[in-house]
C-alpha positions in Angstrom: 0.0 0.0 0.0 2.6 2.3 1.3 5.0 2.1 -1.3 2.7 3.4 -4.0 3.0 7.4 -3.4 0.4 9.4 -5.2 2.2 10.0 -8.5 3.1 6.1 -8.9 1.1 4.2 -11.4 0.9 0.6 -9.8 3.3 -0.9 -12.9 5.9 1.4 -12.1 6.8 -0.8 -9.4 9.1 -4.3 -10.3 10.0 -6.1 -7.5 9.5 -6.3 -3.3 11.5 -7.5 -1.1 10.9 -8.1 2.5 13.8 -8.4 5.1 14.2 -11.7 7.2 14.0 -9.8 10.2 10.6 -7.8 9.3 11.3 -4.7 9.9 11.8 -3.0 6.4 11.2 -3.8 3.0 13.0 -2.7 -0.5 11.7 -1.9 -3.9 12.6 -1.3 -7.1 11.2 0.7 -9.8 10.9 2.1 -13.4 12.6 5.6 -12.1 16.2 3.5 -12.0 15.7 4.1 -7.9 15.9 1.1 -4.9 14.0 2.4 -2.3 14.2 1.1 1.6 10.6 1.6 3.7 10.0 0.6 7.0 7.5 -2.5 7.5 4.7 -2.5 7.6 4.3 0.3 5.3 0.8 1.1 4.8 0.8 5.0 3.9 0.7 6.6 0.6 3.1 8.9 2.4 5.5 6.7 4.8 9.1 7.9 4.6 11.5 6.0 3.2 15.7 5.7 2.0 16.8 5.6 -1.6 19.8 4.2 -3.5 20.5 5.6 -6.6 23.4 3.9 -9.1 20.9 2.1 -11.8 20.8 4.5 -15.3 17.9 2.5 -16.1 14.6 0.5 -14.8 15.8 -1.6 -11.9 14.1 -5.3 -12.8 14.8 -7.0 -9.0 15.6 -6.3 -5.5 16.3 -9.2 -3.0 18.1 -9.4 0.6 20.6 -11.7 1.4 21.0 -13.7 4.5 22.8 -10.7 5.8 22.1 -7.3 6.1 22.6 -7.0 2.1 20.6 -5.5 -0.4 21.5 -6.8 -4.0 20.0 -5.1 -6.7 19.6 -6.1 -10.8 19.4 -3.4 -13.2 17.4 -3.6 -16.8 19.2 -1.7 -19.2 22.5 -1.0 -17.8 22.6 -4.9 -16.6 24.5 -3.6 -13.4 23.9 -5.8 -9.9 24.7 -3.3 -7.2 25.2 -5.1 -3.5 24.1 -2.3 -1.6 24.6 -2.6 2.3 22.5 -1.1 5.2 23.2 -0.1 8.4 21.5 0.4 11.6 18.4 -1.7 10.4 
């Protein structure tokens, strides 16, 4: 719900990703942007981190066993490992 601000159409979103420890949750979208929200995220207007790198769509986001954040890119066929702190 959350992660759908009020200028997102709903296929602008490509992937989401929910942390093993619950407390967050990562997408990625058409804008080339991997965004970070807190879980559960259930307003249009809930606060949230970005990572930008991608020139492109971003196709995936996934977390790794760890505190890891890899990320797939469409066009520029980049993976970016992102890592987060104080989760």
């Amino acid at each position: 719900q959350g992660i759908f601000g009020s200028n997102i159409d709903l296929s602008d979103i490509n992937s989401v990703d929910r942390h093993h420890n619950f407390k967050v949750i990562a997408t990625a979208d058409d804008f080339g942007l991997v965004k970070v929200f807190r879980y559960p995220c259930i307003e249009t207007t809930s606060e949230f981190i970005v990572g930008k790198g991608h020139s492109s769509h971003v196709t995936n986001v996934r977390w790794t066993s760890g505190d890891q954040l890899v990320s797939v890119g469409g066009n520029d066929k980049c993976l970016f490992v992102w890592k987060m702190l104080n989760m």
